[in-house]
C-alpha positions in Angstrom: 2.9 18.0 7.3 0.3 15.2 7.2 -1.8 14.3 11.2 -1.6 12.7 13.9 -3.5 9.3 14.2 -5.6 10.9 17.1 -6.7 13.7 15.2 -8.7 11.1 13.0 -11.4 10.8 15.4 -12.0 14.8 15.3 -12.5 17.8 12.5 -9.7 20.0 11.3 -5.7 20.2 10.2 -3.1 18.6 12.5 0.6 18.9 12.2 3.4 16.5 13.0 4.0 12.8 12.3 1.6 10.0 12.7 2.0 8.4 17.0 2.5 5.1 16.7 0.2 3.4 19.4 2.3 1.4 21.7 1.0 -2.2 20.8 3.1 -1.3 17.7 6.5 -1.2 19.3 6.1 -3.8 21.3 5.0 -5.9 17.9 9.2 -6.0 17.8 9.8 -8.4 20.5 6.3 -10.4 20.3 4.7 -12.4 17.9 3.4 -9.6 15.3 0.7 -12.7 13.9 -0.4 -13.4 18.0 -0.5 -9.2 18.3 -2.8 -8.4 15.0 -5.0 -11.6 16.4 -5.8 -10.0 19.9 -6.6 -6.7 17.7 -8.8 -8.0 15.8 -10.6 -10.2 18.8 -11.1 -7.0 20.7 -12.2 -4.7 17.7 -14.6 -7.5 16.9 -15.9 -8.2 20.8 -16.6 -4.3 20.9 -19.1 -4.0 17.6 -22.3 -4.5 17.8 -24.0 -7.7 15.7 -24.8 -5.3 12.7 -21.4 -4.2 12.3 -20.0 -7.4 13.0 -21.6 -8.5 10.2 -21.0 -5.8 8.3 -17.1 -6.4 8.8 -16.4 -10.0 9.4 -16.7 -12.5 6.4 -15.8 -16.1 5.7 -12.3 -16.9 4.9 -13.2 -18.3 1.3 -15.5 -15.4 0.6 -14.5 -14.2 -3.0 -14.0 -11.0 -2.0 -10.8 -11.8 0.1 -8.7 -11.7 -3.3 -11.2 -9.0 -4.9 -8.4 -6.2 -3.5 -9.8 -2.9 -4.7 -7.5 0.7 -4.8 -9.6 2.6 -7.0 -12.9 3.1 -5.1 -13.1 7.4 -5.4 -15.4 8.6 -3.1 -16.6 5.0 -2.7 -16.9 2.5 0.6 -14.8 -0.4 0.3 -16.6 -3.7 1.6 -16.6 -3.9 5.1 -17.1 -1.6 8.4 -16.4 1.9 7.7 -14.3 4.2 10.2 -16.9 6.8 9.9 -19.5 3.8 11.2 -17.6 3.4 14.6 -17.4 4.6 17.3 -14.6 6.8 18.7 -13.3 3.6 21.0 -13.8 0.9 18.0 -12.0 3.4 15.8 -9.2 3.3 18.3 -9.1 0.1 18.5 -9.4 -0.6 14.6 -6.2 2.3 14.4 -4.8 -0.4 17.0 -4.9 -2.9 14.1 -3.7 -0.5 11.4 -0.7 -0.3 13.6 0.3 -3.9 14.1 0.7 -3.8 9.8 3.1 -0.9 9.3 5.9 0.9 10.3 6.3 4.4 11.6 6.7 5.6 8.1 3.9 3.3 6.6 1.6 4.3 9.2 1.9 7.9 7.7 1.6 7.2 4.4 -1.6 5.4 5.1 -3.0 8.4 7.5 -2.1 11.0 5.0 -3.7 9.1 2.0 -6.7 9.1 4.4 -6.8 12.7 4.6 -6.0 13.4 1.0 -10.0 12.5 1.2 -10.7 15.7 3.3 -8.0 17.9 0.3 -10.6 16.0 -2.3 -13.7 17.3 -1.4 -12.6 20.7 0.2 -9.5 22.0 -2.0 -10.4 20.2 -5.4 -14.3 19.3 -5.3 -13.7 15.6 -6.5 -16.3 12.7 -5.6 -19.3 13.4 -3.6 -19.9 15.7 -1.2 -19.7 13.4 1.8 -16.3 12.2 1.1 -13.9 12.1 4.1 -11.2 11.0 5.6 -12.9 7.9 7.5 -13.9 6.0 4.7 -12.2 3.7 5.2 -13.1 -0.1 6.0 -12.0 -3.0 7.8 -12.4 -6.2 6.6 -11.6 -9.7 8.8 -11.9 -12.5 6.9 -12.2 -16.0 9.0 -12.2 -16.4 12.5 -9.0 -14.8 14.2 -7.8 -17.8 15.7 -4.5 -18.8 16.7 -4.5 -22.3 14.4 -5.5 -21.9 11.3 -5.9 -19.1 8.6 -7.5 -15.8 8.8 -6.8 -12.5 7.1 -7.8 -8.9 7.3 -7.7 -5.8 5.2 -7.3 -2.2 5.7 -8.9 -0.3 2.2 -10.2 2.8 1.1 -9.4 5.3 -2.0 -6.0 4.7 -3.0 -4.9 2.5 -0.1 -5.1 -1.4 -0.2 -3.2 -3.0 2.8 -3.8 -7.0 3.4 -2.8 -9.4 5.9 -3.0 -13.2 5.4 -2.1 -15.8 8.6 -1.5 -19.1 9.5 -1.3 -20.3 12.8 -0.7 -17.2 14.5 2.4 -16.3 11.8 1.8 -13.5 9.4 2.5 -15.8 6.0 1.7 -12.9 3.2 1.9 -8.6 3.3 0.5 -8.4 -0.1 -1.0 -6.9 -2.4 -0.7 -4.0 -1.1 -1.4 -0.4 -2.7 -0.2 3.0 -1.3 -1.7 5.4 -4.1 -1.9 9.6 -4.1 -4.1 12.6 -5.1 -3.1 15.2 -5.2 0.9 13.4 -4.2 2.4 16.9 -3.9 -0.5 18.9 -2.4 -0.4 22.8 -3.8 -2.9 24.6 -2.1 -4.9 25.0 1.2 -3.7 24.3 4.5 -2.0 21.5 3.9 0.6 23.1 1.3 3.3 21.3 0.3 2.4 17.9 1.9 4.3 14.9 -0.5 2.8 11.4 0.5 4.8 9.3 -1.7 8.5 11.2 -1.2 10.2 8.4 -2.8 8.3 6.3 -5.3 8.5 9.1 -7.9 11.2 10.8 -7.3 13.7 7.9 -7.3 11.7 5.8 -10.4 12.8 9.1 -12.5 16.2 9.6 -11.4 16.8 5.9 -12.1 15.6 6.4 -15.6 17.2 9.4 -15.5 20.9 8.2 -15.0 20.4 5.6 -17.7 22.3 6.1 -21.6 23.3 4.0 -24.3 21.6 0.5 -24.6 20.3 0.3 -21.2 18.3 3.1 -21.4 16.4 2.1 -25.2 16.2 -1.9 -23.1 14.5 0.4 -20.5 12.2 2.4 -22.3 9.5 -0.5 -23.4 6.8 2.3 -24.1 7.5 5.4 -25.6 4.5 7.2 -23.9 2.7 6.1 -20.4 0.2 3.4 -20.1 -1.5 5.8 -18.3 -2.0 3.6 -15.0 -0.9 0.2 -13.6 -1.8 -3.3 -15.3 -1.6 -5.1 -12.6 -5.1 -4.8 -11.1 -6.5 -7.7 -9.5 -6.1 -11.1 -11.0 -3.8 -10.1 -13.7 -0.4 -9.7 -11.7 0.6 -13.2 -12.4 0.7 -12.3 -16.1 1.8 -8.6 -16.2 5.3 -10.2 -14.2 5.7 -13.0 -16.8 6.0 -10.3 -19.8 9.2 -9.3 -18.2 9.9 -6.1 -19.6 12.5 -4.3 -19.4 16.6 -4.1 -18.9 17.8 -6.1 -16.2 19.5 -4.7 -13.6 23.0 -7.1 -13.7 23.1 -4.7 -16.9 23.5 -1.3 -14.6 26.0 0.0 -13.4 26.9 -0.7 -9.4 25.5 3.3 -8.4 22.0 2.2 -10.5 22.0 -1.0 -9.1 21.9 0.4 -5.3 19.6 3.3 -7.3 16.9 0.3 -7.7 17.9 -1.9 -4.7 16.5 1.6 -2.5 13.1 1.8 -4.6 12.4 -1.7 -4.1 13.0 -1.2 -0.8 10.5 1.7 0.0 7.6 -0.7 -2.0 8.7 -4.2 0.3 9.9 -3.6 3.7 10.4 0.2 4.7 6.6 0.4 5.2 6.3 -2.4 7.6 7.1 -2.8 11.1 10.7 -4.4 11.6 9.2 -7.8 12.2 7.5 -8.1 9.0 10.3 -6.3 7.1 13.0 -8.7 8.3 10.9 -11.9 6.7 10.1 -9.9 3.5 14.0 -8.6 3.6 15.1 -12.2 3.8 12.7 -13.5 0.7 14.2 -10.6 -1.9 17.6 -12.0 -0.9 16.9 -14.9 -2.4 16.2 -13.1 -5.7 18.5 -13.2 -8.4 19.0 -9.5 -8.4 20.8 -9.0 -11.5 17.8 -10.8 -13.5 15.5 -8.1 -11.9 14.0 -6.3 -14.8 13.4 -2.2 -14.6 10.9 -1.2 -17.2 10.2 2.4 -18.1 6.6 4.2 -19.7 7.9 7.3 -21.3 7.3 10.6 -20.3 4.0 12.2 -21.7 3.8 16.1 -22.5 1.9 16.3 -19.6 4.5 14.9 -16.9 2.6 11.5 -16.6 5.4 8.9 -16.4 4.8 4.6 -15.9 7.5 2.7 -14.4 7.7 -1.2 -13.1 10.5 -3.6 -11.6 9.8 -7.2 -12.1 11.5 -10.1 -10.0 11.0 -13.7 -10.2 8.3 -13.6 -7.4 7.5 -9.7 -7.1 6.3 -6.8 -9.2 6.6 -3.3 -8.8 4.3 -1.0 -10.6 4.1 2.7 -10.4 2.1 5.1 -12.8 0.8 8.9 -13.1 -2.6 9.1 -14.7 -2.6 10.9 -17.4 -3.1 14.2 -17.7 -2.8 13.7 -13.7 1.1 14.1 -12.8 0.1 14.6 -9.2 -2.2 11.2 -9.0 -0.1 8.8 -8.7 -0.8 4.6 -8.6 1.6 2.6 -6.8 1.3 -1.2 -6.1 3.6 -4.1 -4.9 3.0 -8.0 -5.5 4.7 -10.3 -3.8 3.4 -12.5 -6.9 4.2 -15.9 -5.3 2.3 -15.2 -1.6 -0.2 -12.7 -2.8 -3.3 -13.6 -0.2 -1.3 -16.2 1.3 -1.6 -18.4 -2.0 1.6 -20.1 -1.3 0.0 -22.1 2.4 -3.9 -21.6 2.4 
């Protein structure tokens, strides 16, 4: 099992599911946008001026699009978890909370302690890797007219929030990425952080034959890791790869309808999920293209779905079948481009 979110702030295992902080369920019936702005006030009105400036920048700063997964033992731009306090921390899990949903909230704590299964279980990055390196980042003022944004990143996990006038207006890019996914050893045995992004990309492949499956299979061996890092999504969509889904039968159809699901909405809370719910229904569906990377000796597998305004991407490094890069573009809103 992964930890609790209180358990962050102190040493050691934890069992159980992540405890959703109540601001979070009562995000459902209030403004989600007016909720993430009183967060982010408070987190702000309770740091000191260093780390104020250490975590607040200006809304046109370059580095608000410069979204960044792949950091190892690296600190993200930004105020750091392990440079808080325990009551800023709080409050900064307060604001982690207002973004996902019960299930996203534990994907993004158990990616944080795949830090802890780096260092201590596989020796990889530097020795003072941990679990609370991880950063906030506020860009703009939070103010209830106008634009702001703020970012949640680390090692493998990429979570950005753009608004407007109090209204959450974009939820991506956003990255939930794993090492090791399914862990093997030490006392966190057995934990799988992404259940679903693997498992139902290869039993989609899987069930293909015939035509479909050589209009799938655009590589015959893995990429090797997604191509859609910052910048480039806009392109990597228009390539359209792929067999489209109006080409599938109706069982593969609802096959790829659930893994788009657990990239776009099932990791946000219900509020934020009903708005990204109501954009993909006005995809053409059956134009939705499912692209496949072969399977290398290794395990390592690359997969991506492309829609007219989204793009999927999913890959296992090579030579690395447990680490695992997963990202969603909503290609048309990324940052907010669509308002601000």
């Amino acid at each position: 099992m992964g930890f609790d979110r209180r358990t962050l702030l102190a040493a050691g295992a934890a069992a159980g599911l992540s405890t959703i902080a109540p601001h979070a369920a009562s995000a459902q019936a209030a403004s989600t946008g007016v909720l993430m702005r009183e967060l982010a006030t408070r987190l702000l009105a309770a740091l000191d001026e260093a780390q104020r400036d250490a975590a607040l920048f200006p809304f046109d700063a370059g580095n608000r699009t410069a979204w960044n997964f792949m950091l190892g033992s690296r600190r993200a731009p930004g105020l750091a978890l392990e440079q808080m306090t325990a009551v800023q921390k709080d409050l900064a899990l307060d604001l982690l909370d207002t973004g996902t949903s019960r299930l996203g909230l534990e994907k993004a704590m158990n990616i944080m302690l795949q830090q802890d299964i780096l260092r201590d279980e596989w020796g990889k990055g530097t020795p003072d890797r941990n679990r609370e390196r991880f950063c906030v980042q506020i860009y703009g003022t939070p103010v209830s007219t106008g634009a702001w944004s703020w970012r949640w990143e680390g090692h493998h996990l990429s979570l950005t929030f753009t608004l407007l006038d109090d209204t959450v207006i974009s939820t991506t890019p956003s990255s939930f990425s794993s090492e090791p996914n399914t862990v093997p050893s030490g006392p966190h045995r057995g934990l799988v952080v992404l259940k679903d992004e693997e498992t139902l990309g290869r039993r989609l492949f899987g069930d293909l034959d015939g035509a479909t499956r050589r209009a799938a299979l655009v590589w015959t061996r893995s990429p090797g890791n997604i191509q859609s890092n910052r910048g480039v999504e806009r392109r990597v969509a228009a390539e359209a790869a792929g067999v489209p889904l109006g080409d599938l039968t109706q069982p593969q159809q609802d096959m790829a309808a659930r893994l788009i699901e657990v990239y776009t909405t099932e990791v946000l809370p219900a509020s934020l999920a009903g708005a990204q719910s109501a954009r993909l229904k006005g995809e053409d569906m059956a134009a939705v293209r499912f692209a496949w990377g072969g399977e290398d000796l290794d395990g390592s597998i690359y997969y991506r779905l492309t829609g007219g305004d989204f793009l999927i991407e999913f890959a296992s490094l090579v030579n690395q079948p447990l680490h695992l890069h997963a990202v969603f573009h909503d290609t048309a809103r990324n940052f907010g481009a669509h308002r601000v």
